[in-house]
Backbone as a chain_set.jsonl record, in Angstrom:
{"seq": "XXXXXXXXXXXXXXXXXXXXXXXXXXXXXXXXXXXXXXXXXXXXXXXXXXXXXXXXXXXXXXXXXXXXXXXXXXXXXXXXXXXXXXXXXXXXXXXXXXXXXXXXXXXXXXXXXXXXXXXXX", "coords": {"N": [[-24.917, -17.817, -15.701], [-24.287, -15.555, -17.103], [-23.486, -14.03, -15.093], [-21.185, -15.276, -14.223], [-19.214, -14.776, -16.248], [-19.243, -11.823, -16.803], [-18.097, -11.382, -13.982], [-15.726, -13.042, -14.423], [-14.653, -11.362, -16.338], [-14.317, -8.79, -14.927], [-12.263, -9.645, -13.339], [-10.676, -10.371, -14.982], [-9.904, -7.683, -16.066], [-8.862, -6.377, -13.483], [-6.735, -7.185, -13.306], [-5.554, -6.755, -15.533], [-4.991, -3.952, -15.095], [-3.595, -3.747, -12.451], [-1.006, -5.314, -13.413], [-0.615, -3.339, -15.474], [0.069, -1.262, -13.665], [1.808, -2.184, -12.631], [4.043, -2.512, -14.554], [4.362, 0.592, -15.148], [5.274, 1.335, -12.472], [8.01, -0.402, -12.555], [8.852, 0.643, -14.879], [9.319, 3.922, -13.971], [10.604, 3.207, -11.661], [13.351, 2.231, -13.031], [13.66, 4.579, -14.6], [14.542, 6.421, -12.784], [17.096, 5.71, -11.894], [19.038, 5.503, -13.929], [18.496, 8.224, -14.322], [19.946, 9.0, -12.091], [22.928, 8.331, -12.87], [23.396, 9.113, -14.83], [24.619, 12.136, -14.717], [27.708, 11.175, -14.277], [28.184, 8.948, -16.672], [28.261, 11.656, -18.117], [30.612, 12.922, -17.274], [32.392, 10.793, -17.807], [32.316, 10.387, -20.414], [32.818, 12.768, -21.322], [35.786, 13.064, -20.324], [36.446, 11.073, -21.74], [36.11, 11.778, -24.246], [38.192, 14.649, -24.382], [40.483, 13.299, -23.656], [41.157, 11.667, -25.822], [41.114, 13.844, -28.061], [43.703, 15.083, -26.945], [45.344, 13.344, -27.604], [45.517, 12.98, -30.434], [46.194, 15.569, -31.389], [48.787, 15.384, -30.8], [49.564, 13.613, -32.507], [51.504, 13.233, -35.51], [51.0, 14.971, -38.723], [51.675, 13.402, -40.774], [50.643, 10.72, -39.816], [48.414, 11.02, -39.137], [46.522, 11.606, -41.434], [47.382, 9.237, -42.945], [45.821, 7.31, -41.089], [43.114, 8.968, -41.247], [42.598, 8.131, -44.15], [42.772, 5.235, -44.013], [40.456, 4.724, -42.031], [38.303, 5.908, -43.918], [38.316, 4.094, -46.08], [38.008, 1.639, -44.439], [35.571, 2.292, -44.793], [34.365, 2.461, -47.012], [34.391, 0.168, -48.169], [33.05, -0.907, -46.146], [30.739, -0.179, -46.61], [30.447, -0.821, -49.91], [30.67, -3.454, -49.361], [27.907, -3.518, -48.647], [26.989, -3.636, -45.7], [25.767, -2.82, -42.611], [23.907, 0.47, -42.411], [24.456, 2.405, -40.434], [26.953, 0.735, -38.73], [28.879, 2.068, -41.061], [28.506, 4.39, -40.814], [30.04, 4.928, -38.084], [32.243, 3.823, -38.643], [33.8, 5.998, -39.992], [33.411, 8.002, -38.29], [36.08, 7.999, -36.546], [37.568, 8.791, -38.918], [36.491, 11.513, -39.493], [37.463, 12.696, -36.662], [39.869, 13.047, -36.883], [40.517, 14.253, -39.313], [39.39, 16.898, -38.54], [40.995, 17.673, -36.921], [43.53, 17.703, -38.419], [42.406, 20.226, -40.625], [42.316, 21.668, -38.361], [44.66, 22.332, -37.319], [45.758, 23.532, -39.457], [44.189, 25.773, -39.444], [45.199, 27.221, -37.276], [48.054, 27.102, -37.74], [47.856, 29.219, -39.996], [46.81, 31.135, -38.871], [48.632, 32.03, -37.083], [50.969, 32.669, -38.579], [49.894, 34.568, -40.445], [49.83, 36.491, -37.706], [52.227, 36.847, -37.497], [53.58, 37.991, -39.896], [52.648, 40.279, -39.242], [53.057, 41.804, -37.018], [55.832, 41.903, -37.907], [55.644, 44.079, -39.669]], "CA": [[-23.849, -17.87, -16.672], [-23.672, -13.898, -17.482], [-23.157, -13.528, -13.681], [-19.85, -15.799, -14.673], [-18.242, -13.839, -17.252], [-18.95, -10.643, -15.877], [-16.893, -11.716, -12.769], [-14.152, -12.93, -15.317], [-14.019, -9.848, -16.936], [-13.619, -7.658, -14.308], [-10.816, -10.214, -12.612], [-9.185, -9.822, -16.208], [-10.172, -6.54, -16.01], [-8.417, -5.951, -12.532], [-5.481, -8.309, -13.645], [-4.298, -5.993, -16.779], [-4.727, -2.731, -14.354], [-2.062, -4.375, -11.801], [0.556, -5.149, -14.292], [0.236, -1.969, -15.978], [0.596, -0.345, -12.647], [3.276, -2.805, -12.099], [5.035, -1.892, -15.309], [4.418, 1.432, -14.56], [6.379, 1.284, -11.537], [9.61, -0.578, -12.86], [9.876, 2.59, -15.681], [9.893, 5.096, -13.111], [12.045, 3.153, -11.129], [14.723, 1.962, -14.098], [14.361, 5.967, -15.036], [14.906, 7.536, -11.648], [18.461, 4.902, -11.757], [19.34, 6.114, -15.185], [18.624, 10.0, -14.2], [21.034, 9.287, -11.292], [23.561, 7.886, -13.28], [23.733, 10.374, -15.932], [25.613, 13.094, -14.463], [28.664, 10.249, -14.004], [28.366, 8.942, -17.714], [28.285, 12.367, -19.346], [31.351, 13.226, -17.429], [33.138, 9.93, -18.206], [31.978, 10.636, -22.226], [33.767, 13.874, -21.519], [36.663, 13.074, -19.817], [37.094, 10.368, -22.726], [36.543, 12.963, -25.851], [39.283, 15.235, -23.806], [41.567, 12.423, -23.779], [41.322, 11.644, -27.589], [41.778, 14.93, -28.805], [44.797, 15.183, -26.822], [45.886, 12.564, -28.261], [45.556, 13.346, -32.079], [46.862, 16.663, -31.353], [50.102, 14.907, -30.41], [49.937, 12.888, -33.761], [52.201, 14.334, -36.288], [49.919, 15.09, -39.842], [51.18, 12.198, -41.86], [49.739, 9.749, -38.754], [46.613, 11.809, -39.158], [46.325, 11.393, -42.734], [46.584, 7.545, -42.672], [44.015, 7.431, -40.143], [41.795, 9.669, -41.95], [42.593, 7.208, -45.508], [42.384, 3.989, -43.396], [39.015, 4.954, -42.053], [37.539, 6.536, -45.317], [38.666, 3.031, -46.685], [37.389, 0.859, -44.044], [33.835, 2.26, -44.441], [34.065, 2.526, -48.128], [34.354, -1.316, -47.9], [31.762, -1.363, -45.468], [29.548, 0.315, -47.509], [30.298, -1.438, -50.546], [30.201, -4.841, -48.924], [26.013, -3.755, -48.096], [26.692, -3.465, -44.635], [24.383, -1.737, -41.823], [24.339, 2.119, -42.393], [25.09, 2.621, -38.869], [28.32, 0.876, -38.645], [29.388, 2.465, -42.131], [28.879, 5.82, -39.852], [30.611, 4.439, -37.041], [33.65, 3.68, -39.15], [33.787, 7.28, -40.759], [33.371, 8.927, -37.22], [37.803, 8.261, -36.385], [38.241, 9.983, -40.127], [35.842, 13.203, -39.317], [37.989, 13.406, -36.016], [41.329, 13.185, -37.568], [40.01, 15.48, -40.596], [38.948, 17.657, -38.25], [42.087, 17.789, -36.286], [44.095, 17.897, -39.533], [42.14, 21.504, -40.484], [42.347, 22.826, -36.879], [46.019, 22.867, -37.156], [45.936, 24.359, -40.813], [43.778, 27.465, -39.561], [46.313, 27.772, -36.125], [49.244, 27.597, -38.482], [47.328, 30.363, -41.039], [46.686, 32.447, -37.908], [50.056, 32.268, -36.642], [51.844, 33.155, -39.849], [49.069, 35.82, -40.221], [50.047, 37.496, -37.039], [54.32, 37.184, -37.459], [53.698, 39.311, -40.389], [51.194, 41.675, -38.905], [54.137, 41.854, -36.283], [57.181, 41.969, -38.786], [55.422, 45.192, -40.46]], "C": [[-23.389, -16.458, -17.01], [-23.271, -13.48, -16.002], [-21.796, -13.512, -13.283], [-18.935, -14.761, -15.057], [-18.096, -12.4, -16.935], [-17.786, -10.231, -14.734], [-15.648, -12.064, -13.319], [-13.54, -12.122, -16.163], [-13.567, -8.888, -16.242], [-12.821, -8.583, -13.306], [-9.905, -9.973, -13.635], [-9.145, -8.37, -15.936], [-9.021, -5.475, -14.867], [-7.225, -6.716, -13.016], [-4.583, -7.344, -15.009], [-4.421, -4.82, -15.906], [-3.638, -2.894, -13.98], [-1.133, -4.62, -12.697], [0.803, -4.122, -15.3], [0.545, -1.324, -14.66], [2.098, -0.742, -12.325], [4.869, -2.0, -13.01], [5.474, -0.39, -15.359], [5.512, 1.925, -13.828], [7.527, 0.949, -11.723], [10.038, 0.524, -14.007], [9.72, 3.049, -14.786], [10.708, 4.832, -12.811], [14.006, 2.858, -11.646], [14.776, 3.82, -14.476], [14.612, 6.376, -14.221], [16.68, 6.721, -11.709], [19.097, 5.532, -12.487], [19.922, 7.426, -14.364], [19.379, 9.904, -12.96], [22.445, 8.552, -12.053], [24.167, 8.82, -14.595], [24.789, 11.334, -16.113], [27.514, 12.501, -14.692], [28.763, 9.248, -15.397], [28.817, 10.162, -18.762], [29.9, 12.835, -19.045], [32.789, 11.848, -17.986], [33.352, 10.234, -19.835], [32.834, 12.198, -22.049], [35.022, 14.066, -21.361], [37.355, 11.977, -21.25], [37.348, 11.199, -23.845], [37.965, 13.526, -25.634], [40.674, 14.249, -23.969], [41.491, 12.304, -25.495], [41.208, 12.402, -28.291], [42.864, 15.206, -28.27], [46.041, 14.279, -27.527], [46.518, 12.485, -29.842], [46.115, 14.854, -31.925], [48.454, 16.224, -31.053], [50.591, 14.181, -31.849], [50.185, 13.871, -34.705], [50.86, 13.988, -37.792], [50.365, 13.02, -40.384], [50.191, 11.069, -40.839], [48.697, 10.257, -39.029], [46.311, 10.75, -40.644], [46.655, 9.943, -43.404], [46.114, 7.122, -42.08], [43.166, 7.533, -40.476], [41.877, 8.268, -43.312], [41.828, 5.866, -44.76], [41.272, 4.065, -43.351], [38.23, 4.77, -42.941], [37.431, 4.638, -45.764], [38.093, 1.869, -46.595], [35.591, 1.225, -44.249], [33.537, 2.559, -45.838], [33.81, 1.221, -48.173], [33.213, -1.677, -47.639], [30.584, -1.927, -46.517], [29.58, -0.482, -48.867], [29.964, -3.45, -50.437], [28.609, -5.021, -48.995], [25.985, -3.879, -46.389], [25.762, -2.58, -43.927], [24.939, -0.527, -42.018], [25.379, 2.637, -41.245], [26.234, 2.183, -38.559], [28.898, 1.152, -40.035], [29.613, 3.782, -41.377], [29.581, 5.462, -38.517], [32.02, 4.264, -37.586], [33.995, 5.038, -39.682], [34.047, 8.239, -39.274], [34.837, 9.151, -36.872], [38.144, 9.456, -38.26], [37.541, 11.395, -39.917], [37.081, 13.437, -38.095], [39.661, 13.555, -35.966], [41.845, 14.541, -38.17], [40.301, 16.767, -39.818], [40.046, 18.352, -37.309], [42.895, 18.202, -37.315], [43.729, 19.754, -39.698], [42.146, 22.365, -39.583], [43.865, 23.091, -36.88], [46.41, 23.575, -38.323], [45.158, 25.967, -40.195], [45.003, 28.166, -38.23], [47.268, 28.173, -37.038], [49.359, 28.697, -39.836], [47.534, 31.544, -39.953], [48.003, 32.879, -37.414], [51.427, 32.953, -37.576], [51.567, 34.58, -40.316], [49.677, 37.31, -39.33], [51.974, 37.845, -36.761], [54.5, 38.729, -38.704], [53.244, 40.569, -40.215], [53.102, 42.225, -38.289], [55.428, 42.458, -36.836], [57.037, 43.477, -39.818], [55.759, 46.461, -39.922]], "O": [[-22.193, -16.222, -17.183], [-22.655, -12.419, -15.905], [-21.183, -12.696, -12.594], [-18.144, -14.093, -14.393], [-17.004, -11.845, -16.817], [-16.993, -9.296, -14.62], [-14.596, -11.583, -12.898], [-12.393, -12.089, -16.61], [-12.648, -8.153, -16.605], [-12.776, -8.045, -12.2], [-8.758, -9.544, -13.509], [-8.068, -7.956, -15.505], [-8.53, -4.378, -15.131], [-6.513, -5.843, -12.521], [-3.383, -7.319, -15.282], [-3.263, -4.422, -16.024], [-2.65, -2.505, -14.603], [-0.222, -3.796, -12.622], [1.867, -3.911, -15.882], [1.61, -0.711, -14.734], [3.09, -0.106, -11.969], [5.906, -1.431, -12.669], [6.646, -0.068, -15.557], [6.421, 2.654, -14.221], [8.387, 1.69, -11.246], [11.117, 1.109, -14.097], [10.282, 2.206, -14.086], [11.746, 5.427, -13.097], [15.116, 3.057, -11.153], [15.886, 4.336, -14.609], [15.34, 7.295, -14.594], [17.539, 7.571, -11.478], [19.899, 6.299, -11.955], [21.047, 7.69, -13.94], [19.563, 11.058, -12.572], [23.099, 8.142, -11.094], [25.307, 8.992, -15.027], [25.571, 11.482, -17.053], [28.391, 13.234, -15.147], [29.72, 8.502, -15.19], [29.44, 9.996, -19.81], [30.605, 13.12, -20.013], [33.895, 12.144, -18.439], [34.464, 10.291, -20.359], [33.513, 12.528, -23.021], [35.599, 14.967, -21.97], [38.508, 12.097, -21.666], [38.451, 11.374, -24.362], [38.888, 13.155, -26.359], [41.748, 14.658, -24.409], [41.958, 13.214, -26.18], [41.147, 12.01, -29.457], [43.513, 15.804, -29.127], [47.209, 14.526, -27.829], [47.603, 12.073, -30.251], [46.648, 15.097, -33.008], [49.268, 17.137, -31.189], [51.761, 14.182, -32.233], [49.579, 14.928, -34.885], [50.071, 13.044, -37.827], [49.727, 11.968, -40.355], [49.085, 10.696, -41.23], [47.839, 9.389, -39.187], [45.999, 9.564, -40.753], [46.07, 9.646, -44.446], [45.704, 6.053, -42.533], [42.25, 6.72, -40.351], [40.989, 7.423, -43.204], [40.645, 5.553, -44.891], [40.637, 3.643, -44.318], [37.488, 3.791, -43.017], [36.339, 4.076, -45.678], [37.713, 1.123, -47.497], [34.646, 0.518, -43.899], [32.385, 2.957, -46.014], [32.59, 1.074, -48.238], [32.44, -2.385, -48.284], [30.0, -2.925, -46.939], [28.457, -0.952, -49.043], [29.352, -4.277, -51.114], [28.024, -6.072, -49.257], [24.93, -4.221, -45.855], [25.076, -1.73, -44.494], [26.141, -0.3, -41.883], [26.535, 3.059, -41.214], [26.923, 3.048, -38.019], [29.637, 0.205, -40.305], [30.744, 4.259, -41.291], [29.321, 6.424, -37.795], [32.951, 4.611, -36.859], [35.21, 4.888, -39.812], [34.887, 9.139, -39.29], [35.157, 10.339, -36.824], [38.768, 10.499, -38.458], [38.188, 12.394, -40.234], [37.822, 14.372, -38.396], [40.393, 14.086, -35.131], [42.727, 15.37, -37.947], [41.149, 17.586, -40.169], [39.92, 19.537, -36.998], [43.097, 19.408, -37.176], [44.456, 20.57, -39.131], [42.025, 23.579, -39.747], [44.245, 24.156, -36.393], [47.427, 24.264, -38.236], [45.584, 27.076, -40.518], [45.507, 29.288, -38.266], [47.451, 29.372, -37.251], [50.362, 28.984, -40.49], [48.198, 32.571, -40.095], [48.345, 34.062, -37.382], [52.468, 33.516, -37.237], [52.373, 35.484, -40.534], [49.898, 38.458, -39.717], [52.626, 38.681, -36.135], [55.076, 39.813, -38.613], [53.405, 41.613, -40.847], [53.998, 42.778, -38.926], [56.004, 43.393, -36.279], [57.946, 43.92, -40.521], [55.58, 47.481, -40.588]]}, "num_chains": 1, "name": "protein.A"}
């Protein structure tokens, strides 16, 4: 009878080795897929940012600035509804890149005014 269990311990024994080796093996192989895939996501995620700041750079301020409100608005909501954090920051992320567009054309049009008078002196 201990001759038994012995033998069924080390078949369990050998039985959880193999499927960690197994599992083992499908992460490497789902990460080696990934880590070839990467290069061809980050430039897609780049090629998209690039596109949607061209975009908002084309939008005249007031468009900005009901964008930025809308946003703010929709995730004030959110947030007051009790929604998940995460899409409360997810709704806020179009008003930071509005915002942020908004002030990039306030310091160009500081700098530019800046250097007419440098110029004009």
């Amino acid at each position: 009878m201990a001759a038994t269990s012995r033998t069924t311990e080390s078949a369990n024994g050998s039985t959880v080795a193999e499927s960690a080796q197994d599992a083992a093996e499908l992460v490497r192989a789902t990460a080696e897929k990934a880590a070839a895939k990467l290069p061809d996501v980050a430039s897609t995620a780049q090629d998209a940012a690039r596109d949607t700041q061209r975009r908002l750079d084309a939008m005249p301020n007031q468009a900005l600035l009901v964008g930025t409100s809308f946003s703010i608005g929709a995730a004030a909501g959110l947030f007051i509804g009790g929604s998940n954090r995460l899409l409360v920051v997810l709704a806020l992320a179009p008003a930071a890149a509005m915002a942020l567009t908004m002030m990039n054309r306030g310091e160009t049009e500081a700098a530019e005014s800046r250097s007419t008078r440098t110029s004009r002196s």
